[in-house]
C-alpha positions in Angstrom: -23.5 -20.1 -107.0 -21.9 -16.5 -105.9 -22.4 -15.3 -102.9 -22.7 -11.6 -102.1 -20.6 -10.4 -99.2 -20.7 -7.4 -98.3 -17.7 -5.4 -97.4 -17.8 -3.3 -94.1 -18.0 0.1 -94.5 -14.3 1.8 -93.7 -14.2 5.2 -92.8 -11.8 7.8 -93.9 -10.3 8.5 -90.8 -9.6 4.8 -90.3 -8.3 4.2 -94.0 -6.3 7.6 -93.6 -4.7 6.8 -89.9 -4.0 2.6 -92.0 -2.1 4.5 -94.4 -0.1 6.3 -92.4 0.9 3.8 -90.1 2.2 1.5 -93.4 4.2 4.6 -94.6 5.9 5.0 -91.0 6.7 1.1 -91.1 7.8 1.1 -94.5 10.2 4.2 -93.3 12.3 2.2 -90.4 11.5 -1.1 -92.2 13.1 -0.6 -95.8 13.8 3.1 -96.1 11.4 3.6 -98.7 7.6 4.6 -98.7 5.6 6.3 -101.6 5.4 10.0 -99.4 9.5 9.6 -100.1 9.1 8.7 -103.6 7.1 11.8 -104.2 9.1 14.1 -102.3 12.1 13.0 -104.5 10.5 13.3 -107.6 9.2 16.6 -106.6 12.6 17.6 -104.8 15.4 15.8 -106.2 18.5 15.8 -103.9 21.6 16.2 -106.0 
Protein backbone atom coordinates (compact mmCIF):
# COMPACT_ATOMS: atom_id res chain seq x y z
CA UNK A 1 0.00 0.00 0.00
CA UNK A 2 1.57 3.61 -1.10
CA UNK A 3 0.84 6.27 0.62
CA UNK A 4 0.60 9.77 -0.86
CA UNK A 5 2.53 12.53 0.95
CA UNK A 6 2.39 15.46 -0.01
CA UNK A 7 5.35 17.67 -0.22
CA UNK A 8 5.11 21.33 1.23
CA UNK A 9 5.05 23.78 -1.04
CA UNK A 10 8.69 25.76 -1.12
CA UNK A 11 8.75 29.07 -2.30
CA UNK A 12 11.37 30.60 -4.55
CA UNK A 13 12.59 32.98 -2.33
CA UNK A 14 13.15 30.28 0.34
CA UNK A 15 14.76 27.67 -2.25
CA UNK A 16 16.83 30.73 -3.70
CA UNK A 17 18.10 32.24 -0.18
CA UNK A 18 18.84 27.62 0.54
CA UNK A 19 20.98 27.90 -2.31
CA UNK A 20 22.82 30.54 -1.59
CA UNK A 21 23.61 29.81 1.78
CA UNK A 22 25.10 26.08 0.49
CA UNK A 23 27.21 27.97 -2.07
CA UNK A 24 28.66 30.37 0.75
CA UNK A 25 29.40 27.16 2.98
CA UNK A 26 30.77 25.21 0.35
CA UNK A 27 33.15 28.51 -0.30
CA UNK A 28 34.97 28.65 3.35
CA UNK A 29 34.24 24.86 3.70
CA UNK A 30 36.11 23.21 0.67
CA UNK A 31 36.90 26.04 -1.67
CA UNK A 32 34.76 24.94 -4.34
CA UNK A 33 30.94 25.62 -5.16
CA UNK A 34 29.26 25.38 -8.60
CA UNK A 35 28.91 29.62 -8.97
CA UNK A 36 33.09 29.00 -9.03
CA UNK A 37 32.92 26.24 -11.40
CA UNK A 38 31.04 28.35 -13.76
CA UNK A 39 32.91 31.38 -13.48
CA UNK A 40 36.11 29.30 -14.38
CA UNK A 41 34.76 27.72 -17.16
CA UNK A 42 33.45 30.97 -18.37
CA UNK A 43 36.74 32.94 -17.20
CA UNK A 44 39.58 30.64 -17.11
CA UNK A 45 42.49 32.08 -14.98
CA UNK A 46 45.78 31.23 -16.74
Amino acid sequence: MWLRVRAAPVSRVRSLALFVAVEVVLVFWIRDSLILNVLTLIYPVE
